[in-house]
C-alpha positions in Angstrom: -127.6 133.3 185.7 -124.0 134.4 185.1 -121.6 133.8 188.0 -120.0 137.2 188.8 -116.1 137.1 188.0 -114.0 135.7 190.8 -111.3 138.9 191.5 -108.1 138.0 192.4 -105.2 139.5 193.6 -101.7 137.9 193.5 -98.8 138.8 196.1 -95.0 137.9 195.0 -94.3 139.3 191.7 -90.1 138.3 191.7 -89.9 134.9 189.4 -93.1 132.4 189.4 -95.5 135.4 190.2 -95.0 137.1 186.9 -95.9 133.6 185.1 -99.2 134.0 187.5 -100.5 137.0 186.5 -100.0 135.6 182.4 -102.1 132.4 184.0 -105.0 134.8 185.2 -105.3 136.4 181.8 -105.8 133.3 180.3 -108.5 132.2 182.0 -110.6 134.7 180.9 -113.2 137.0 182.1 -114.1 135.0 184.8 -110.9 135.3 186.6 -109.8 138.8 186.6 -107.0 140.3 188.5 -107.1 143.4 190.3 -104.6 144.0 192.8 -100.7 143.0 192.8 -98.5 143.3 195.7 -94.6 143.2 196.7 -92.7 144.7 199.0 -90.6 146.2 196.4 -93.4 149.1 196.0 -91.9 150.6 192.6 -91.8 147.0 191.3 -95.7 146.7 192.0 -96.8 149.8 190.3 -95.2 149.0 187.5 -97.0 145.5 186.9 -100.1 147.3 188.2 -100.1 149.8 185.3 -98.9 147.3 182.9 -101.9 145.1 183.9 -104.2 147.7 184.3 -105.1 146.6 188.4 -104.0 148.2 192.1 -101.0 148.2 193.4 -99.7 147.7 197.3 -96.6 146.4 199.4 -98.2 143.7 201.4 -101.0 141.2 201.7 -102.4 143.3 204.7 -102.6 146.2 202.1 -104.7 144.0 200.2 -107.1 143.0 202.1 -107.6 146.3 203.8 -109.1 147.9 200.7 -111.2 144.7 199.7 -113.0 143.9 196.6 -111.2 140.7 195.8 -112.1 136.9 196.4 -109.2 135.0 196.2 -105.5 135.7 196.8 -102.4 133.6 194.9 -99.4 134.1 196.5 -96.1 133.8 195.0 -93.6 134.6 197.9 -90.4 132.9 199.8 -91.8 129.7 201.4 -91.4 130.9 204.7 -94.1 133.1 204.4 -96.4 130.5 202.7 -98.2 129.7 206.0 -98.9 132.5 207.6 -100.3 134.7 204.3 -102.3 131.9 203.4 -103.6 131.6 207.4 -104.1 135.5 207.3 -106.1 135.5 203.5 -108.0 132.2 204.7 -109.0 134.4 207.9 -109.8 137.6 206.0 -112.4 135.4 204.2 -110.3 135.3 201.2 -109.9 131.9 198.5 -105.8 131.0 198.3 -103.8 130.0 195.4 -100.6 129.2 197.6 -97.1 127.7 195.2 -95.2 125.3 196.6 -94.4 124.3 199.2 -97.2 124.8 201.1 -95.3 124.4 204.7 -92.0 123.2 205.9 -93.6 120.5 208.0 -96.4 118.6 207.5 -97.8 119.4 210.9 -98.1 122.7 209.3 -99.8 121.6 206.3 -102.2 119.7 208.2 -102.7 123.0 209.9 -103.6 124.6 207.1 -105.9 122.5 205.8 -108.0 122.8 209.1 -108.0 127.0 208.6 -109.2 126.3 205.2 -111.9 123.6 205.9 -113.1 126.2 209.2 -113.3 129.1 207.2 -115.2 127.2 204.2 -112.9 128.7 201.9 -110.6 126.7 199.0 -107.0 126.0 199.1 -105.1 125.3 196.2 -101.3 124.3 195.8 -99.5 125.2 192.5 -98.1 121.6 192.5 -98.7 121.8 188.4 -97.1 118.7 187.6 -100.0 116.6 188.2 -101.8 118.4 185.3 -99.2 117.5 182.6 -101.0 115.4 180.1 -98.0 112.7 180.8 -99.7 112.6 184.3 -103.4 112.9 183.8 -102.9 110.0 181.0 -100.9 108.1 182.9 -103.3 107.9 186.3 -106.1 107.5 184.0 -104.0 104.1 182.8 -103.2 102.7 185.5 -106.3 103.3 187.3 -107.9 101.5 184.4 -105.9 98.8 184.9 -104.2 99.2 181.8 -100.7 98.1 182.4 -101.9 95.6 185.5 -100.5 95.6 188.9 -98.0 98.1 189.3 -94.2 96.0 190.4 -92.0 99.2 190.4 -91.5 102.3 190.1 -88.4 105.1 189.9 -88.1 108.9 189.5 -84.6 110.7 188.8 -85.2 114.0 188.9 -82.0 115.9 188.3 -82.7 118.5 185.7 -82.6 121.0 188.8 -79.1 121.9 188.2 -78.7 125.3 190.2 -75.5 127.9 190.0 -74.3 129.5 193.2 -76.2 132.8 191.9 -79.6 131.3 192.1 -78.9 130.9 196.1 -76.7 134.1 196.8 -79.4 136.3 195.3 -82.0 135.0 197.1 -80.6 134.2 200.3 -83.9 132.3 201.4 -83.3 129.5 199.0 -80.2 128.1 200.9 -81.4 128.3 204.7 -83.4 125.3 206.2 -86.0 128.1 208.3 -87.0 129.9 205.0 -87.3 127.1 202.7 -87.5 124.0 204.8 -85.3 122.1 202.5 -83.3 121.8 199.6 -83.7 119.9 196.4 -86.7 117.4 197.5 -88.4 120.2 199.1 -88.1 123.0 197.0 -88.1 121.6 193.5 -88.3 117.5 193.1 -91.8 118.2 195.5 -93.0 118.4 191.3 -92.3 114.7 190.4 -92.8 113.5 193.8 -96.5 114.9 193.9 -96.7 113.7 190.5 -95.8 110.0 191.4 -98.5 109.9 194.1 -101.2 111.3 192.1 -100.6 108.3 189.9 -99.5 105.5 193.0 -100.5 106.8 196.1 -97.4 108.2 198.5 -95.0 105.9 199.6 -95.4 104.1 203.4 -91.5 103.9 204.3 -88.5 106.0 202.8 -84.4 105.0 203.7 -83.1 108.0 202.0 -79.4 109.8 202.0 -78.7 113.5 201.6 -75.6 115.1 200.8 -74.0 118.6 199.3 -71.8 117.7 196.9 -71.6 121.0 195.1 -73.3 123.9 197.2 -71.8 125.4 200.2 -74.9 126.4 201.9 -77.0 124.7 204.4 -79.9 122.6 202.8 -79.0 119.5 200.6 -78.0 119.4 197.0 -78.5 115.8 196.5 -80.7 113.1 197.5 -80.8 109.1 197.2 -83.6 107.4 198.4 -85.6 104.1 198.4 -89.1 104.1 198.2 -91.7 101.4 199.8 -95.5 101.2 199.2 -98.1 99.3 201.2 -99.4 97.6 198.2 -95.7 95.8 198.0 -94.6 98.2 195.8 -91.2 99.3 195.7 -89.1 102.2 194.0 -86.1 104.4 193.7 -85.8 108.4 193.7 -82.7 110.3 192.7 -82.6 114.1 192.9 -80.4 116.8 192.1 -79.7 120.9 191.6 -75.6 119.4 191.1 -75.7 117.9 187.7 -75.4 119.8 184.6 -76.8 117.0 182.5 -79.8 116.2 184.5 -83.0 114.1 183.6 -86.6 114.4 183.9 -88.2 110.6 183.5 -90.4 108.7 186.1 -91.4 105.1 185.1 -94.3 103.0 186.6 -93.1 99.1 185.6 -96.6 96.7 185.9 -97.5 93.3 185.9 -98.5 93.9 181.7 -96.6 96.9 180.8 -94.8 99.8 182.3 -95.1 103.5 181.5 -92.4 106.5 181.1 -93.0 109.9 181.5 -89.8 111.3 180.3 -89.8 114.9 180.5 -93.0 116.1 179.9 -93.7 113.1 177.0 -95.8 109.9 177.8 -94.7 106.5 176.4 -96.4 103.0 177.1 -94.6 99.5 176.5 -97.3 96.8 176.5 -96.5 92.9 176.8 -97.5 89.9 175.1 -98.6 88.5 178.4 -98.4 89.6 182.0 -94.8 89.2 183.1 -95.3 86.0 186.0 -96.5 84.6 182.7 -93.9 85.0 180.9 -90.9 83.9 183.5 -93.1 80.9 184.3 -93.7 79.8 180.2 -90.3 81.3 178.8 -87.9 78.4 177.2 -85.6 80.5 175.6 -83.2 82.0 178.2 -81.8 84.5 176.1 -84.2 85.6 174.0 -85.7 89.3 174.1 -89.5 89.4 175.2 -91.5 91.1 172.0 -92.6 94.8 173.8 -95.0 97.2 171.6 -94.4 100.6 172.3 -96.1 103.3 171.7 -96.3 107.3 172.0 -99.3 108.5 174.4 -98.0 112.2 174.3 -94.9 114.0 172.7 -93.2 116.3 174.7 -94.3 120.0 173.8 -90.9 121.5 175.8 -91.9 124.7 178.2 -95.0 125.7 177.4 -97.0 122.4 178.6 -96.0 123.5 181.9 -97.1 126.6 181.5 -100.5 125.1 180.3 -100.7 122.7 183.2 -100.0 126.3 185.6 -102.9 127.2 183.9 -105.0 123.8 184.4 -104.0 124.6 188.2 -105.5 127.7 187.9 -108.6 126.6 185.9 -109.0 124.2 188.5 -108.9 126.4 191.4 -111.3 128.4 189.3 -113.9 125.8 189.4 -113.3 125.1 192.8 -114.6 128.4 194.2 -117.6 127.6 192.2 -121.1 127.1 194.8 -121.9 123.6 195.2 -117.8 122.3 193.8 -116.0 119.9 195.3 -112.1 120.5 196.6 -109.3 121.3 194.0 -107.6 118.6 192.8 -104.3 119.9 194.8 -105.9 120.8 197.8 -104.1 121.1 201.4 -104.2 117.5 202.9 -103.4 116.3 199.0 -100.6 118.7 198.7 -99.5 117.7 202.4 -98.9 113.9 201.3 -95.5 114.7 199.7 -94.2 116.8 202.8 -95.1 114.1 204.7 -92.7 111.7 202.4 -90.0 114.5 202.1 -90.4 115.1 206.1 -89.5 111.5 206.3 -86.9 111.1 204.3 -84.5 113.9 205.9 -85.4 112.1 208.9 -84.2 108.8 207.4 -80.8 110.8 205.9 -80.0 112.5 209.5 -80.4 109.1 211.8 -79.2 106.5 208.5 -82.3 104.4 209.3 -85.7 103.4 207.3 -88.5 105.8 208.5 -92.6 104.9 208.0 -94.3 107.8 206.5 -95.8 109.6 207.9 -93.5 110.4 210.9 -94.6 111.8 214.1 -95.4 115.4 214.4 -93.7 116.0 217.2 -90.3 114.5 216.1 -89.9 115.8 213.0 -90.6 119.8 214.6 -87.8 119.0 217.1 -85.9 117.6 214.0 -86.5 121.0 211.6 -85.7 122.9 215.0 -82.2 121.6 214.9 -81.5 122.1 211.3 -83.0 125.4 211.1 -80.7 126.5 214.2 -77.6 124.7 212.7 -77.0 121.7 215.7 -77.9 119.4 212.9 -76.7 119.9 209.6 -76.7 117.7 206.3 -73.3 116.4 205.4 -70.7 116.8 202.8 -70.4 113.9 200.2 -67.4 112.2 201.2 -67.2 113.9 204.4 -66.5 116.9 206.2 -65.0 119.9 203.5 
């Protein structure tokens, strides 16, 4: 017997809810959209005729008229927790972009509404569906490349102008987007690196605006520790104009770099305590195969992965499936590192992730209400 279509509504239709409704149509007829929403009404009707659906100016418009199973919502972060705690309550499935709370209290939070109500929720954290990623985690988890030494992530292809903040006002201010740079965008490669390591145990990070006037942090340095003995380095940006995309995962037999959205595996001729303990030649260069896993395909492989998130959520609402692969308390491990680390920045110590509830809300409090603030590189402009 035929599942019945799951009918889906998305709310947010300014940026990343436009490349949602492309995502739905892809899927097929087993994930059809029939309502959009945004409080710009004119804007809504327009997308509605265009895609053939209903139209509305809120979430509580949509679930008033009913006839819809699942909700994706595409809106300012602020309001990510309470729509997806007011869809989850109305019975409805949620499909909730990044990030999915300020705090990971809140995330936490949400996971619990989800898990009550027996109903899925997804995060559009998409990076973990980039073939680079899925290859990668099925590697090292096969213990391809041995046990992982190191790792780094530089993450500064974010670069930002002053526009992208002025005309959208929420993108700048700590209570409407509960961060800057490692919240809002680096969240991608920092979800990523977990879904192939786990998340980090301890963070000493530093935060700084070095280009933006405006209240959450341009730039972040930070040092990464992992309970297996695992250390790293992370490096983000929206200041650079010449930014990179590359995370590398260095093992005890070989190390892998996701550089952009390509894959590319170095294997050794023996596993490296080998190699310092036999070596004779001081200078010479160890022999290193490497090798192409996956070519970068530009834009449109994260598009397909979007759609990989969706296809996944999909599957998820099916009877009898298990969670999403990004569900709340997976999506919740990086705000717990990211919670941390603007802990670590502020008081210029190491922090253990993950910190205490309690102490990071009094924390976010601060920043939100300006008594705390982020500082300028090089000091006070």
């Amino acid at each position: 017997m035929t599942e019945a279509p799951v009918r889906v509504a998305v709310v947010g239709l300014s940026g990343v809810g436009m490349v949602h409704l492309v995502a739905i149509a892809t899927l097929g007829s087993g994930y059809r959209l029939v309502a959009v929403a945004d409080t710009d009404g004119e804007a809504a009707k327009n997308v509605g005729t265009s895609f053939g659906c209903a139209a509305f100016t809120s979430l509580g418009e949509v679930i008033a008229a009913g006839g819809i199973d699942a909700v994706v919502l595409a809106v300012p972060p602020f309001l990510h927790a309470p729509m997806a705690t007011q869809a989850l309550e109305a019975g409805l499935h949620v499909y909730c972009e990044k990030p999915l709370a300020p705090t990971a209290a809140e995330g936490r939070a949400l996971a619990a509404v989800a898990d009550r109500q027996h109903r899925v929720l997804q995060v559009g954290l998409q990076y973990r569906f980039l073939p680079a990623y899925v290859q990668a985690a099925s590697l090292i988890a096969g213990g391809a490349i041995g046990q992982v030494r190191r790792v780094s992530v530089t993450a500064t292809t974010w670069f930002r102008p002053t526009h992208y903040f002025s005309a959208r006002p929420w993108r700048a201010r700590w209570a409407t987007v509960g961060g800057g740079v490692l919240m809002h965008q680096t969240c991608h490669q920092l979800d990523g690196l977990i879904s192939l390591i786990g998340r980090p145990t301890a963070i000493t990070a530093q935060a700084w605006r070095s280009l933006h006037d405006f209240e959450v942090e341009d730039s972040v340095s930070a040092l990464l520790e992992f309970g297996s003995g695992v250390h790293g380095t992370l490096i983000a940006s929206t200041a650079e104009v010449a930014g990179t995309n590359r995370t590398e995962i260095h093992a005890e037999s070989g190390s892998l770099v996701i550089d952009g959205f390509g894959l590319r595996q170095a294997t050794f001729p023996a596993p490296v305590a080998q190699l310092a303990a036999e070596g004779q030649n001081d200078l010479a260069t160890v022999p290193v195969r490497c090798g192409d896993l996956v070519v970068d395909g530009g834009q449109g492989m994260e598009f397909a992965a979007i759609v990989d998130c969706h296809r996944d959520f999909l599957a998820a609402m099916s009877a009898g499936a298990g969670p999403p692969r990004n569900h709340a308390l997976e999506a919740t491990r990086a705000i717990e590192v990211i919670n941390a680390a603007y802990l670590s920045a502020l008081t210029r110590r190491r922090v253990e992730v993950p910190v205490d509830d309690e102490m990071y809300a009094a924390t976010f409090a601060e920043l939100c209400a300006g008594r705390r603030t982020i500082p300028w590189a090089g000091g006070e402009r």
